[in-house]
N, C-alpha and C positions, 0 to 999 in steps of 0.2 A: 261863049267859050268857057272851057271850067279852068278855073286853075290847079295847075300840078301842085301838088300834097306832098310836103315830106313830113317824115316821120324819126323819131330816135324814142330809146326805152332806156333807163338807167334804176341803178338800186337806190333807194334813199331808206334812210330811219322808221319811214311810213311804209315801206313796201316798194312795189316796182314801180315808178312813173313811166305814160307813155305821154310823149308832147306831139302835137302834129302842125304843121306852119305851111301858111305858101309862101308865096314872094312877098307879100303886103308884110304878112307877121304873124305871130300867133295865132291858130283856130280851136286849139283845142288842151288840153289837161285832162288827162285820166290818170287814175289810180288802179291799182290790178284788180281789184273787186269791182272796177265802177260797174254798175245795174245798166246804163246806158250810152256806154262807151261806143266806138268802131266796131263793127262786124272783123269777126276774129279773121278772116281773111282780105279783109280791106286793105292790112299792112303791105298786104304782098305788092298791090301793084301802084304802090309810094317808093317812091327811093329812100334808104335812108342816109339820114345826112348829121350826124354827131355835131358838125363844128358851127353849122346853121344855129345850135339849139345855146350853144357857150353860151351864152348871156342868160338864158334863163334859165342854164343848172347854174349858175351861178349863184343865180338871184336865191333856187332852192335850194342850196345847201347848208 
């Protein structure tokens, strides 16, 4: 079984961050340029989920 994907995107100092998490915890960090990021339509079928992510815009800010 796969696990469901969430997602949230926010501004930082460095440009746009995208975080992506399942239920375990963190899968992913990208940057708005990353070269090898998510396929630009993958977001869509992640929910996004902002309050999931609080602890690690935290951590980035």
């Amino acid at each position: 079984m796969i696990p469901l994907t969430y997602h949230t995107d926010f501004p930082s100092p460095l440009g746009r961050i995208a975080l992506r998490a399942t239920g375990r915890g963190l899968t992913g960090l990208f940057m708005e340029d990353h070269r090898h990021g998510p396929a630009p339509g993958a977001r869509a079928a992640c929910p996004r989920d902002a309050a999931r992510f609080a602890a690690a815009r935290a951590q980035l800010a």
